[in-house]
N, CA, C and O atoms as a Maestro MAE file, in Angstrom:
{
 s_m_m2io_version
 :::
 2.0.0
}

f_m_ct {
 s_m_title
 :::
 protein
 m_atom[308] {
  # First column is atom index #
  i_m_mmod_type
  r_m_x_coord
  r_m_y_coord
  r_m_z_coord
  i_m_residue_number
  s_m_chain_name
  s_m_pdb_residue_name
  s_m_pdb_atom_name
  i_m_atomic_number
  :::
  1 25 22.614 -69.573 -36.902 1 A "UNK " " N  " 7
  2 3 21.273 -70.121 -36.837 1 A "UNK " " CA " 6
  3 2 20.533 -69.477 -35.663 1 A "UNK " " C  " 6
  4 15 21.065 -69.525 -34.554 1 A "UNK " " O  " 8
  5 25 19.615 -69.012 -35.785 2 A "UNK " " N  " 7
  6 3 18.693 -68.334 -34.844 2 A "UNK " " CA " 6
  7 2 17.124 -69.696 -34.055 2 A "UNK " " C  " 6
  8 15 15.970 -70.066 -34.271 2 A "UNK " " O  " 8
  9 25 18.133 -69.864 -33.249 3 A "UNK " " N  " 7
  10 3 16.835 -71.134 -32.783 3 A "UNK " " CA " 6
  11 2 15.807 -70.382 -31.775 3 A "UNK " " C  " 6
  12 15 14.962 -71.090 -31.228 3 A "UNK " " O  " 8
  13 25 15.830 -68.846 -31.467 4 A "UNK " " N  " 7
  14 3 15.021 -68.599 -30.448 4 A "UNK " " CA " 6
  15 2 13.687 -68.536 -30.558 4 A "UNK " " C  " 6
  16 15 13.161 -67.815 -31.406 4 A "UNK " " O  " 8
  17 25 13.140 -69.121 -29.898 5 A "UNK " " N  " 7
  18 3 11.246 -69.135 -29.986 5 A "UNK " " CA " 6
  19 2 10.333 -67.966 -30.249 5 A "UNK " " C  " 6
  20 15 9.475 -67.645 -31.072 5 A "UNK " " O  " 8
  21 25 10.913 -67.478 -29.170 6 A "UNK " " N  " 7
  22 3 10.009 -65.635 -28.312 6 A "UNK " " CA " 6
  23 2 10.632 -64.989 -29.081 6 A "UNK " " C  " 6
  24 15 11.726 -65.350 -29.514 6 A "UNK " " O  " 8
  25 25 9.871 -63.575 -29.496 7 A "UNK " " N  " 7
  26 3 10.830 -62.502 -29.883 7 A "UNK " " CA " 6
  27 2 10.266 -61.155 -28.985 7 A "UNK " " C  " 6
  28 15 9.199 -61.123 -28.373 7 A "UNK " " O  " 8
  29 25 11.197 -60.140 -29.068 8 A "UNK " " N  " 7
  30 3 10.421 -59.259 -28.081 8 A "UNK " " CA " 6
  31 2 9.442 -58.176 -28.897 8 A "UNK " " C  " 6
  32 15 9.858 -57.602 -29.904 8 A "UNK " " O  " 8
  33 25 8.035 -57.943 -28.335 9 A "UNK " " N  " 7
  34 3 7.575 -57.229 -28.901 9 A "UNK " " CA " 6
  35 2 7.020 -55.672 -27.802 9 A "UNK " " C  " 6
  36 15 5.918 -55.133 -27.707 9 A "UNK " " O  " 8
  37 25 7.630 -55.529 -27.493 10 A "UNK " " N  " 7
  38 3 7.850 -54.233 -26.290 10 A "UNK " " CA " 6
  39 2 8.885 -54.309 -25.305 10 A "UNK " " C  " 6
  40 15 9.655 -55.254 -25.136 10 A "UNK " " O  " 8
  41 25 8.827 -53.018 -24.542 11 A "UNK " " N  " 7
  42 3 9.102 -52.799 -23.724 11 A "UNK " " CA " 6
  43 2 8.779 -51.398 -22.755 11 A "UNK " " C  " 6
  44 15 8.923 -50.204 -23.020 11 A "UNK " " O  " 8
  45 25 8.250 -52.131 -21.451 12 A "UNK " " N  " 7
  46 3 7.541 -50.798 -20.800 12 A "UNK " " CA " 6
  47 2 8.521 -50.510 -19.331 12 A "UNK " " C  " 6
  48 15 9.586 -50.982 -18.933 12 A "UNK " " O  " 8
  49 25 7.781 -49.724 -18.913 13 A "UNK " " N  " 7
  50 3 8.707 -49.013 -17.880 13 A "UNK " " CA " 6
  51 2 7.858 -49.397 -16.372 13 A "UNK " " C  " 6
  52 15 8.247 -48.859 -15.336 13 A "UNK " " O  " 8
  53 25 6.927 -50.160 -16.354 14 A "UNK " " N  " 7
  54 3 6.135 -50.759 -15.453 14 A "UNK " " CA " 6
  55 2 5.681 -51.978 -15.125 14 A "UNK " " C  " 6
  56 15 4.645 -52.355 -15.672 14 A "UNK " " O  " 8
  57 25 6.263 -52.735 -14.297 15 A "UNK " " N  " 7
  58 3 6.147 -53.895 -14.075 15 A "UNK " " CA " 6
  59 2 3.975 -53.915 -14.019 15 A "UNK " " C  " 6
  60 15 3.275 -54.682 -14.681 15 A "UNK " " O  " 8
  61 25 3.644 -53.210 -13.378 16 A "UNK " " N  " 7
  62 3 2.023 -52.871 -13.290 16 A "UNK " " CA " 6
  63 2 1.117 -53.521 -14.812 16 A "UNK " " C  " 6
  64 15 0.320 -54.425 -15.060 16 A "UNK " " O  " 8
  65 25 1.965 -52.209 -15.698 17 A "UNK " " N  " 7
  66 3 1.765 -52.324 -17.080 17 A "UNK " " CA " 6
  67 2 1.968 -53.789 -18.010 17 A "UNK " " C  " 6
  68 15 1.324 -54.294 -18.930 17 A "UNK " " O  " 8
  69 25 2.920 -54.087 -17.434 18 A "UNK " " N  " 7
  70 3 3.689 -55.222 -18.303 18 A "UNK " " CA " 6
  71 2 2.571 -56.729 -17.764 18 A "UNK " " C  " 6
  72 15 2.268 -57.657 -18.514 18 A "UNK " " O  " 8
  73 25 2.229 -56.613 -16.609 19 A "UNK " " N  " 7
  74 3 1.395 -57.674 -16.254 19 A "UNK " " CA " 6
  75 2 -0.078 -57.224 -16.949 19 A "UNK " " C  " 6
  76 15 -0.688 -58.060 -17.615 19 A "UNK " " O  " 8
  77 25 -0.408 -56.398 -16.836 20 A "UNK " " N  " 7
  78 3 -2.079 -55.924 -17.569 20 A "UNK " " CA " 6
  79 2 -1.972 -56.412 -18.736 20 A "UNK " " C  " 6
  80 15 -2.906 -57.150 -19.053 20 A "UNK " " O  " 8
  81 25 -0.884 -56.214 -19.758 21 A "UNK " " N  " 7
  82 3 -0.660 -56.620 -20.855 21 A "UNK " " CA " 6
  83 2 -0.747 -58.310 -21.332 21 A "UNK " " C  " 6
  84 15 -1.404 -59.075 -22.039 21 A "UNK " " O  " 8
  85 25 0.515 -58.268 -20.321 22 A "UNK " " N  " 7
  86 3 0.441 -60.063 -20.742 22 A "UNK " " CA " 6
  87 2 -1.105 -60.860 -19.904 22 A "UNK " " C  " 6
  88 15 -1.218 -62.085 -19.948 22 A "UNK " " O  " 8
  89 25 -1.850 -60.258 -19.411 23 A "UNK " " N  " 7
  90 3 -3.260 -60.829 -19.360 23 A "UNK " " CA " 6
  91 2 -4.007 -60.702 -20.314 23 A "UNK " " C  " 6
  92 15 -4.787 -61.499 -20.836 23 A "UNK " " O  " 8
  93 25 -3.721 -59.523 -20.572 24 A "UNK " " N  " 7
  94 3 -4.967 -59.384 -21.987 24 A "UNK " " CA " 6
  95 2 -4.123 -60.319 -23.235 24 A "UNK " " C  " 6
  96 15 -4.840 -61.190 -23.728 24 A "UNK " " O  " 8
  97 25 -2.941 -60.255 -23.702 25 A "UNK " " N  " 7
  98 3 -2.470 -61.068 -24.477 25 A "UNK " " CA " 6
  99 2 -2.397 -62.556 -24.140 25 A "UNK " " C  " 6
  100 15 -2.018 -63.247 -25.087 25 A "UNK " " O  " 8
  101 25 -2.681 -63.228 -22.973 26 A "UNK " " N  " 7
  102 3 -2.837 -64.424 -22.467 26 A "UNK " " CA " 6
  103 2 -4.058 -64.887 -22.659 26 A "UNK " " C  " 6
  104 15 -4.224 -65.995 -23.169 26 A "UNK " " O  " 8
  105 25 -5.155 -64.054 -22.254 27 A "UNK " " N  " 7
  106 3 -6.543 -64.264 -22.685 27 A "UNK " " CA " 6
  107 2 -7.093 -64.275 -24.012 27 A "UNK " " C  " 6
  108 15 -8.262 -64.642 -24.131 27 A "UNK " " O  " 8
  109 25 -6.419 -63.920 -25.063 28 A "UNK " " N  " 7
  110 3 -6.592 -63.923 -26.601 28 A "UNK " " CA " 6
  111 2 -5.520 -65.041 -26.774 28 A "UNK " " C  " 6
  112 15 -5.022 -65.083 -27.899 28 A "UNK " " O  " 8
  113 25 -5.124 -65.849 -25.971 29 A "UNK " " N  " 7
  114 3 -4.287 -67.063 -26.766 29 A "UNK " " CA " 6
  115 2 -2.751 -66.817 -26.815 29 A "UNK " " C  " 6
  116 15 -1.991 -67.699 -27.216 29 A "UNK " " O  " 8
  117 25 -2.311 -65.595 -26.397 30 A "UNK " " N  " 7
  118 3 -0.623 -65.906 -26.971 30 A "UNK " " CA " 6
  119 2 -0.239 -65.890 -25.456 30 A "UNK " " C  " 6
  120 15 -0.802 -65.475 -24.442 30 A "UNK " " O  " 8
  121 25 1.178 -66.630 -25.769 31 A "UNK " " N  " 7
  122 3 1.648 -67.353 -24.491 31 A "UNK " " CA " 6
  123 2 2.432 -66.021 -24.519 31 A "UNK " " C  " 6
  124 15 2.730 -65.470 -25.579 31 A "UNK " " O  " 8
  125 25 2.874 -65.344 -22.830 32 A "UNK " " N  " 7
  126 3 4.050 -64.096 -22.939 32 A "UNK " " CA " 6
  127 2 5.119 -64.259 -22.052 32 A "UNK " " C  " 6
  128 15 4.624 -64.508 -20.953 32 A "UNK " " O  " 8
  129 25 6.282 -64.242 -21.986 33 A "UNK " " N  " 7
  130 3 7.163 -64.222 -20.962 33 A "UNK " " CA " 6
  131 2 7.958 -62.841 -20.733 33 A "UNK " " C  " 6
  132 15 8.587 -62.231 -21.598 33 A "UNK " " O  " 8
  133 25 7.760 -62.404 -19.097 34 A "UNK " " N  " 7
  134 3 8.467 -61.184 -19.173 34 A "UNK " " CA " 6
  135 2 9.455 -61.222 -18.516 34 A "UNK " " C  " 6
  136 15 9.589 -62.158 -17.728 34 A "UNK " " O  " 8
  137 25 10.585 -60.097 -18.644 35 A "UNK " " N  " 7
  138 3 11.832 -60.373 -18.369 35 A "UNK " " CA " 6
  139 2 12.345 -58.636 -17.662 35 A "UNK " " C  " 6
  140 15 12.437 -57.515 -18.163 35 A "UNK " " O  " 8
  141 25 12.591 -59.243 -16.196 36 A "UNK " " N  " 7
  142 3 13.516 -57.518 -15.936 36 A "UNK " " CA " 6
  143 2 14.186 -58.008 -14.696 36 A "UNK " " C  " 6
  144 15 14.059 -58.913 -13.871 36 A "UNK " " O  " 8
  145 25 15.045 -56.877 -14.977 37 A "UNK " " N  " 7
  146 3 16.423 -56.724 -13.947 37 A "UNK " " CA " 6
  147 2 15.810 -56.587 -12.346 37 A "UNK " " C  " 6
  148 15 14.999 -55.781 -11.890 37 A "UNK " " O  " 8
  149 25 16.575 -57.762 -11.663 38 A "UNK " " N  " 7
  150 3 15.795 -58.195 -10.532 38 A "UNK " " CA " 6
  151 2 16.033 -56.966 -9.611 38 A "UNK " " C  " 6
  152 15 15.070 -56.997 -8.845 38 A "UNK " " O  " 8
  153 25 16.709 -56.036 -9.324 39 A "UNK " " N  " 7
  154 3 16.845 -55.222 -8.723 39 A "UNK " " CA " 6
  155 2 15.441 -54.305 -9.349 39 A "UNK " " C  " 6
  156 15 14.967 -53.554 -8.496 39 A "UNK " " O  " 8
  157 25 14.915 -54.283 -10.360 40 A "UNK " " N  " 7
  158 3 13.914 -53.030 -10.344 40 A "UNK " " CA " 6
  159 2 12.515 -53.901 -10.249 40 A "UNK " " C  " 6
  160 15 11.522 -53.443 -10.814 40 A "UNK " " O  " 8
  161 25 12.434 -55.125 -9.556 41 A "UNK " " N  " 7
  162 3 11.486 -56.181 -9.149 41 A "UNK " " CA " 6
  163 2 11.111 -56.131 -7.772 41 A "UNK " " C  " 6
  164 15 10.165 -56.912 -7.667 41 A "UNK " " O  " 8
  165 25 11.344 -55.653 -6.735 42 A "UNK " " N  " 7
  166 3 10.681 -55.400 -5.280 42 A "UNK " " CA " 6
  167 2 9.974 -54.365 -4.916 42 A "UNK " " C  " 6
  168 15 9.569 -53.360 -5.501 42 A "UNK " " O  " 8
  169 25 9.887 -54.805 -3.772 43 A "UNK " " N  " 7
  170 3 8.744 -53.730 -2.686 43 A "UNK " " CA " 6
  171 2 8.642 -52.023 -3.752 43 A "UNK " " C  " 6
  172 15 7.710 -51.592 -4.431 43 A "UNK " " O  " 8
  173 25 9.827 -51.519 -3.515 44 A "UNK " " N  " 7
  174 3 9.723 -50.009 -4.045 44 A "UNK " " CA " 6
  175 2 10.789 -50.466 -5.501 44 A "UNK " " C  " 6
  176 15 11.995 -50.714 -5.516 44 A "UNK " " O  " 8
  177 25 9.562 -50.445 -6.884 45 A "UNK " " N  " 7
  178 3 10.700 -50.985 -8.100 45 A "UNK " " CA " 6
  179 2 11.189 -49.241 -8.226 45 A "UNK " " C  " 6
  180 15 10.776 -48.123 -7.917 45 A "UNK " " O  " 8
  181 25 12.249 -49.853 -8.842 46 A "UNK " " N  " 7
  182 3 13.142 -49.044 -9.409 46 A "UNK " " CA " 6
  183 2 13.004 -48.486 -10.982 46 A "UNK " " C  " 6
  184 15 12.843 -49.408 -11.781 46 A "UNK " " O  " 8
  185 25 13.037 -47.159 -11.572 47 A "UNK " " N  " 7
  186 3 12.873 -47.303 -12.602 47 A "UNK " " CA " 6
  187 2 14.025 -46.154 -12.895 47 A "UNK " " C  " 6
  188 15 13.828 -45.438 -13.877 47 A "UNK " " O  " 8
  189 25 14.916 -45.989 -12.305 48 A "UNK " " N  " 7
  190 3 16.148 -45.055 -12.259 48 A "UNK " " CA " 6
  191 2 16.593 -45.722 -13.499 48 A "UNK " " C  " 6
  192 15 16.312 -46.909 -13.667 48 A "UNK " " O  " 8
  193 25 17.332 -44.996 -14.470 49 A "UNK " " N  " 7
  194 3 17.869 -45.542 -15.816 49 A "UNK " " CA " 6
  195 2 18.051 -47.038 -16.069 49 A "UNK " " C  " 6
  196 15 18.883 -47.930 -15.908 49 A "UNK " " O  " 8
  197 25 16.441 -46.767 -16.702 50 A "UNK " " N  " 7
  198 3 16.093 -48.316 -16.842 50 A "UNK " " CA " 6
  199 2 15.946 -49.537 -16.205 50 A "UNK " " C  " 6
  200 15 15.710 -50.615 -16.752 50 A "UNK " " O  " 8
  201 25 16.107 -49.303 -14.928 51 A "UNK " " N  " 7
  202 3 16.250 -50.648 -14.211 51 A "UNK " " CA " 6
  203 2 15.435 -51.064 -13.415 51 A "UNK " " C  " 6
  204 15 15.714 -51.819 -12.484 51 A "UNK " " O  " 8
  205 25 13.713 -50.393 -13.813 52 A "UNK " " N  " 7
  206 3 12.721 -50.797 -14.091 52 A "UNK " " CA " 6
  207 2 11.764 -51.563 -15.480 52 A "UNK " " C  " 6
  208 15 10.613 -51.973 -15.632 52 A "UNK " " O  " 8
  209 25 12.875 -51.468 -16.222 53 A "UNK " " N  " 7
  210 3 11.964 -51.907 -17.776 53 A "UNK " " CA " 6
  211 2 11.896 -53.256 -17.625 53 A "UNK " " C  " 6
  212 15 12.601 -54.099 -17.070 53 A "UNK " " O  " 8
  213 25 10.654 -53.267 -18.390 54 A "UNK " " N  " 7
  214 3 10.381 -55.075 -18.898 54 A "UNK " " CA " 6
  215 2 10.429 -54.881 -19.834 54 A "UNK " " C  " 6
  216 15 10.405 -53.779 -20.383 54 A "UNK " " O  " 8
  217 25 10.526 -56.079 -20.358 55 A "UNK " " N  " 7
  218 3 11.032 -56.864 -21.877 55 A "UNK " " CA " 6
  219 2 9.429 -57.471 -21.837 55 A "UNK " " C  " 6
  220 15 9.080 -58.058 -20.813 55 A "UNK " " O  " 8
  221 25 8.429 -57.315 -23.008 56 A "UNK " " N  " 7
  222 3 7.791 -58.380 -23.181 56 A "UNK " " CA " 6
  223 2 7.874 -58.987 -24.588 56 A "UNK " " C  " 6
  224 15 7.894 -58.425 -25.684 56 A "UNK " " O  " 8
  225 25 7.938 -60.858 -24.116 57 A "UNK " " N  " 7
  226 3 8.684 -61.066 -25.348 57 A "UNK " " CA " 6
  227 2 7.100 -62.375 -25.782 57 A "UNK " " C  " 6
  228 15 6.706 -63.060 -24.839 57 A "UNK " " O  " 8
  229 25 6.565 -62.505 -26.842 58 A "UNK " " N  " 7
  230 3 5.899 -63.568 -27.094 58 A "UNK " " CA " 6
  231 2 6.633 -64.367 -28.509 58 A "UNK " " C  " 6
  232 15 7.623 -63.939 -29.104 58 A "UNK " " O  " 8
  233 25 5.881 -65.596 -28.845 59 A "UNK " " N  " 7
  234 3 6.173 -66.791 -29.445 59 A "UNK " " CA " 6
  235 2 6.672 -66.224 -31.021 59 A "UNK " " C  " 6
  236 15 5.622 -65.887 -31.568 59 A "UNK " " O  " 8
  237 25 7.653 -66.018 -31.829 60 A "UNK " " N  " 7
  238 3 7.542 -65.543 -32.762 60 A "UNK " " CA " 6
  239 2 6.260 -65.796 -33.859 60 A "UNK " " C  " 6
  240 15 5.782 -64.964 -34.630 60 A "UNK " " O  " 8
  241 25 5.910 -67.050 -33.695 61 A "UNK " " N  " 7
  242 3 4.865 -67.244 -34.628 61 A "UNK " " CA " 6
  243 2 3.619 -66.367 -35.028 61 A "UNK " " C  " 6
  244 15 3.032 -66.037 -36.058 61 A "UNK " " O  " 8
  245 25 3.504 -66.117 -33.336 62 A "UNK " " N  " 7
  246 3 2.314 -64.872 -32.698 62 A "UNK " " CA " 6
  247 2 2.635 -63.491 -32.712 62 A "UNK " " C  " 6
  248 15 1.892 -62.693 -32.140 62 A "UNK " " O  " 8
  249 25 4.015 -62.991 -33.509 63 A "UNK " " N  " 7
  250 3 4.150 -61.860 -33.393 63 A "UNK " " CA " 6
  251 2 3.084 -60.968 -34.332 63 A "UNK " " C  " 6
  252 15 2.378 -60.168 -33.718 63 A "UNK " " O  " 8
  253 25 2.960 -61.043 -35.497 64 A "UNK " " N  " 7
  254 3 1.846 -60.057 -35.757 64 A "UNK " " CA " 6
  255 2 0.457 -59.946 -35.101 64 A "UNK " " C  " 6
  256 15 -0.130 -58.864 -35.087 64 A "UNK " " O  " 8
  257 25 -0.061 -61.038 -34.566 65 A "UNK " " N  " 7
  258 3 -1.268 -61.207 -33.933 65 A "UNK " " CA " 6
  259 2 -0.980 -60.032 -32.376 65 A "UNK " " C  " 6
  260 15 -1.820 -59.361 -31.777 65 A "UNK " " O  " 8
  261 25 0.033 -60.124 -32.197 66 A "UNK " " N  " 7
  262 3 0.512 -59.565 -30.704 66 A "UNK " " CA " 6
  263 2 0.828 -58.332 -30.991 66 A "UNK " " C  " 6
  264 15 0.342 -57.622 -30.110 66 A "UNK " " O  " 8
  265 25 1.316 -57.787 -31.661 67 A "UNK " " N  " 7
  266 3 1.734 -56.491 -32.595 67 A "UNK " " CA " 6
  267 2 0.155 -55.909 -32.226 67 A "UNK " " C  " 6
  268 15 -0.142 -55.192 -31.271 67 A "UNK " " O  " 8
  269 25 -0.920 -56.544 -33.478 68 A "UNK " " N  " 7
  270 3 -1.871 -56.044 -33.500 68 A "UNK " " CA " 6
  271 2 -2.590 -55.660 -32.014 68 A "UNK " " C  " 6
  272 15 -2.789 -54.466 -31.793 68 A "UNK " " O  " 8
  273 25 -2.922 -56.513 -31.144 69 A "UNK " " N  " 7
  274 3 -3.129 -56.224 -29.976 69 A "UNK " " CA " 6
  275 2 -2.462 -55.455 -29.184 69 A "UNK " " C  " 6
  276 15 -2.968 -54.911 -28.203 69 A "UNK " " O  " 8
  277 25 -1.232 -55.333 -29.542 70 A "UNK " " N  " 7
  278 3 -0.533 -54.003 -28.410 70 A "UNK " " CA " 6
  279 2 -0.855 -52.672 -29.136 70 A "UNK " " C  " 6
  280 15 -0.507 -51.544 -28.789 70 A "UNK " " O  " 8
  281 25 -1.348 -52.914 -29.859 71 A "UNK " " N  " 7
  282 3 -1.956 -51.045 -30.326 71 A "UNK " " CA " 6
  283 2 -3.236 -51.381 -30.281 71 A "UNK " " C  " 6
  284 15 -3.640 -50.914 -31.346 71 A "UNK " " O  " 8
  285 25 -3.993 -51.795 -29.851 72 A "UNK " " N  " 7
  286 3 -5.774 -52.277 -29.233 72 A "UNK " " CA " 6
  287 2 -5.684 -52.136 -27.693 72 A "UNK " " C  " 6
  288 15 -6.622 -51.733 -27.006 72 A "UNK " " O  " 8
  289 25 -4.272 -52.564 -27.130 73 A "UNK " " N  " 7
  290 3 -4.412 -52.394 -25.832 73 A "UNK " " CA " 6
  291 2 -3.604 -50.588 -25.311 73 A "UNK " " C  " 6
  292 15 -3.953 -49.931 -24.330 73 A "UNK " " O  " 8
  293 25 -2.997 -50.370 -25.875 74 A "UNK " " N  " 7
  294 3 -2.707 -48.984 -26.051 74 A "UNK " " CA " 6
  295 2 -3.692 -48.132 -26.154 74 A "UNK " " C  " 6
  296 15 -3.943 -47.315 -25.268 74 A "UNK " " O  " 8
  297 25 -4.513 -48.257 -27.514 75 A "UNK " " N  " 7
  298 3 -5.793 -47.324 -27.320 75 A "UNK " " CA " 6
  299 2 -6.762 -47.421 -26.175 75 A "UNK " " C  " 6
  300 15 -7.508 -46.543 -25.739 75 A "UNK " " O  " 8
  301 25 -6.607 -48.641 -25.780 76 A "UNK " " N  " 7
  302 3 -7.603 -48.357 -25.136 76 A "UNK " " CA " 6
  303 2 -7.704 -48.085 -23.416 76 A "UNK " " C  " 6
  304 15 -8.550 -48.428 -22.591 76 A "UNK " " O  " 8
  305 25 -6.321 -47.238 -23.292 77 A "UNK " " N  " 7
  306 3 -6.055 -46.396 -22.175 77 A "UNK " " CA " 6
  307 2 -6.662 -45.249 -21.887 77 A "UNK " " C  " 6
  308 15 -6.337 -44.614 -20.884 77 A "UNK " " O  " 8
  :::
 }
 m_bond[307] {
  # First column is bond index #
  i_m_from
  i_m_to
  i_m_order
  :::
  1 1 2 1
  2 2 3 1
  3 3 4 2
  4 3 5 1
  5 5 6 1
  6 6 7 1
  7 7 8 2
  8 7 9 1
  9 9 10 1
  10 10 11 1
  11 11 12 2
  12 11 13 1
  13 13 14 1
  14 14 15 1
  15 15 16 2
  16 15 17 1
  17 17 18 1
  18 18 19 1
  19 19 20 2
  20 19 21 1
  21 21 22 1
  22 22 23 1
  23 23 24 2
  24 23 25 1
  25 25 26 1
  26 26 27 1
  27 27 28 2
  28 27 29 1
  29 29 30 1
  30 30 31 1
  31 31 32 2
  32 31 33 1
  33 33 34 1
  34 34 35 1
  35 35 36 2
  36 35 37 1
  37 37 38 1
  38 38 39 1
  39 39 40 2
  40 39 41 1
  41 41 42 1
  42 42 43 1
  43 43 44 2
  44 43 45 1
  45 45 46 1
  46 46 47 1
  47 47 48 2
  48 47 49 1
  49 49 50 1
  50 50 51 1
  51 51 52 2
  52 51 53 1
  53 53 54 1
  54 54 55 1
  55 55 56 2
  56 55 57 1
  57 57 58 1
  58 58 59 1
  59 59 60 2
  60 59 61 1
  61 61 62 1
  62 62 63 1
  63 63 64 2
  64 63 65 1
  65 65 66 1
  66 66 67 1
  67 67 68 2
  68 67 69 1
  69 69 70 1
  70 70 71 1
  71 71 72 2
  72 71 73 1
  73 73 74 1
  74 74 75 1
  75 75 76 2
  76 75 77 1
  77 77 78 1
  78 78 79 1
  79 79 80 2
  80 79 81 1
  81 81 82 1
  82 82 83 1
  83 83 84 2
  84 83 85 1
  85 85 86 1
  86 86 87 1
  87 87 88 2
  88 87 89 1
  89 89 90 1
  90 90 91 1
  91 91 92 2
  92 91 93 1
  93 93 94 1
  94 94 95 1
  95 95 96 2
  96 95 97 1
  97 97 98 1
  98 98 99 1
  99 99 100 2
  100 99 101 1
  101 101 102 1
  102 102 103 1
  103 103 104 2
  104 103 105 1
  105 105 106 1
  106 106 107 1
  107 107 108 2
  108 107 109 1
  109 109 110 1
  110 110 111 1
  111 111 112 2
  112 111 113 1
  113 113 114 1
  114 114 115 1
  115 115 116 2
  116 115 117 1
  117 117 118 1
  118 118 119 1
  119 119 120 2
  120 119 121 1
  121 121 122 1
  122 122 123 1
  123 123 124 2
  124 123 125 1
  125 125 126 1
  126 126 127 1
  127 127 128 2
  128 127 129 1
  129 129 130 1
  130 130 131 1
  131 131 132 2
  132 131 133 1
  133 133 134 1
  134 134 135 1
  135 135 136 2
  136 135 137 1
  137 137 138 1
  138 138 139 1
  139 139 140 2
  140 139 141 1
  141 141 142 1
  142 142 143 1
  143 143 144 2
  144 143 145 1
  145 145 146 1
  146 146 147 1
  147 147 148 2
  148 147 149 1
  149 149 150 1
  150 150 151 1
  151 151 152 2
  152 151 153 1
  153 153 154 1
  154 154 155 1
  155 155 156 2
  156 155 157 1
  157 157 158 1
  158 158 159 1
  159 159 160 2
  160 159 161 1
  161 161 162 1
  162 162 163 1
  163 163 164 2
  164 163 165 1
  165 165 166 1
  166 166 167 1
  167 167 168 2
  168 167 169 1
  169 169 170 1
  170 170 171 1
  171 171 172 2
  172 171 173 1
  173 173 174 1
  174 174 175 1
  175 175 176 2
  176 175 177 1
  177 177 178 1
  178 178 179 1
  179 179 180 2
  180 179 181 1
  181 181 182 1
  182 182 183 1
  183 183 184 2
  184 183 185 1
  185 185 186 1
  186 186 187 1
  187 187 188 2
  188 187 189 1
  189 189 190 1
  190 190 191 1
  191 191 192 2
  192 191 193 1
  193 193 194 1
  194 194 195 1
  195 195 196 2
  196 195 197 1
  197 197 198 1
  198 198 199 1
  199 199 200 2
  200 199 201 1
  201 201 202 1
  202 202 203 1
  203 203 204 2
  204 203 205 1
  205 205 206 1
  206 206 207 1
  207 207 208 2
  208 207 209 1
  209 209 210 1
  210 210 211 1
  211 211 212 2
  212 211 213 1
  213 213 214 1
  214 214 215 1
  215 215 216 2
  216 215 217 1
  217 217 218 1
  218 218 219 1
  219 219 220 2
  220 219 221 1
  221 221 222 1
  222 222 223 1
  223 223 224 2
  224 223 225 1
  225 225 226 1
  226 226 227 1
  227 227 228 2
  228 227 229 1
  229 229 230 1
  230 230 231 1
  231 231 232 2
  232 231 233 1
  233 233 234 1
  234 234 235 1
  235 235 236 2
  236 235 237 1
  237 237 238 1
  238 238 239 1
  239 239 240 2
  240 239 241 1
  241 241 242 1
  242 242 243 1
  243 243 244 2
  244 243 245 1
  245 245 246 1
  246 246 247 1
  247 247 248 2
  248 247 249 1
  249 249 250 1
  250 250 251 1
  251 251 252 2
  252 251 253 1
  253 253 254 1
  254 254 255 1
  255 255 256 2
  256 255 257 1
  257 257 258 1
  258 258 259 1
  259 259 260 2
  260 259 261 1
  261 261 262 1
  262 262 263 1
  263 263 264 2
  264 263 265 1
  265 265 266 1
  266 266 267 1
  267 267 268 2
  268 267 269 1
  269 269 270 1
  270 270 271 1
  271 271 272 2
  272 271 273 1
  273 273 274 1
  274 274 275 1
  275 275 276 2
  276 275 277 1
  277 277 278 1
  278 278 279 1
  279 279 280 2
  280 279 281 1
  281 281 282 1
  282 282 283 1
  283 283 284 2
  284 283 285 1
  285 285 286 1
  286 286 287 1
  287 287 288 2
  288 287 289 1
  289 289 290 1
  290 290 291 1
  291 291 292 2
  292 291 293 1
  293 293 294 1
  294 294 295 1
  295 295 296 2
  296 295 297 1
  297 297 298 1
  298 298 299 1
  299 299 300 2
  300 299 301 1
  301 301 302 1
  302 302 303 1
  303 303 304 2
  304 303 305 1
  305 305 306 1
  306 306 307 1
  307 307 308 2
  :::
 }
}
């Protein structure tokens, strides 16, 4: 049985990135929780094999709505 809520719908290599994101996806309504290895989380992050990546994971319900917006927020880099 799969009871998990969130599912993940990215993952970036910038904690920077990963917060820009979950604002703009917070401000259109979907709730986001991000997730990374606490060592690539301080002063100077780390992004040496992977241990800078975030996980961003939102509500499964909201996954196509969030889908759609991460290629709206992509373009518009």
């Amino acid at each position: 049985m799969n009871d998990m809520k969130y599912e993940l719908l990215t993952e970036l290599h910038s904690r920077m990135e990963a917060d820009l994101l979950e604002s703009y996806l917070e401000a259109n309504g979907i709730d986001v929780e991000l997730f990374q290895e606490a060592v690539g989380h301080n002063v100077y992050p780390v992004t040496l094999d992977g241990l800078g990546r975030v996980q961003v994971f939102v509500p499964k319900e909201k996954i196509k709505k969030a889908k759609k917006m991460l290629e709206e927020f992509k373009a518009g880099k």
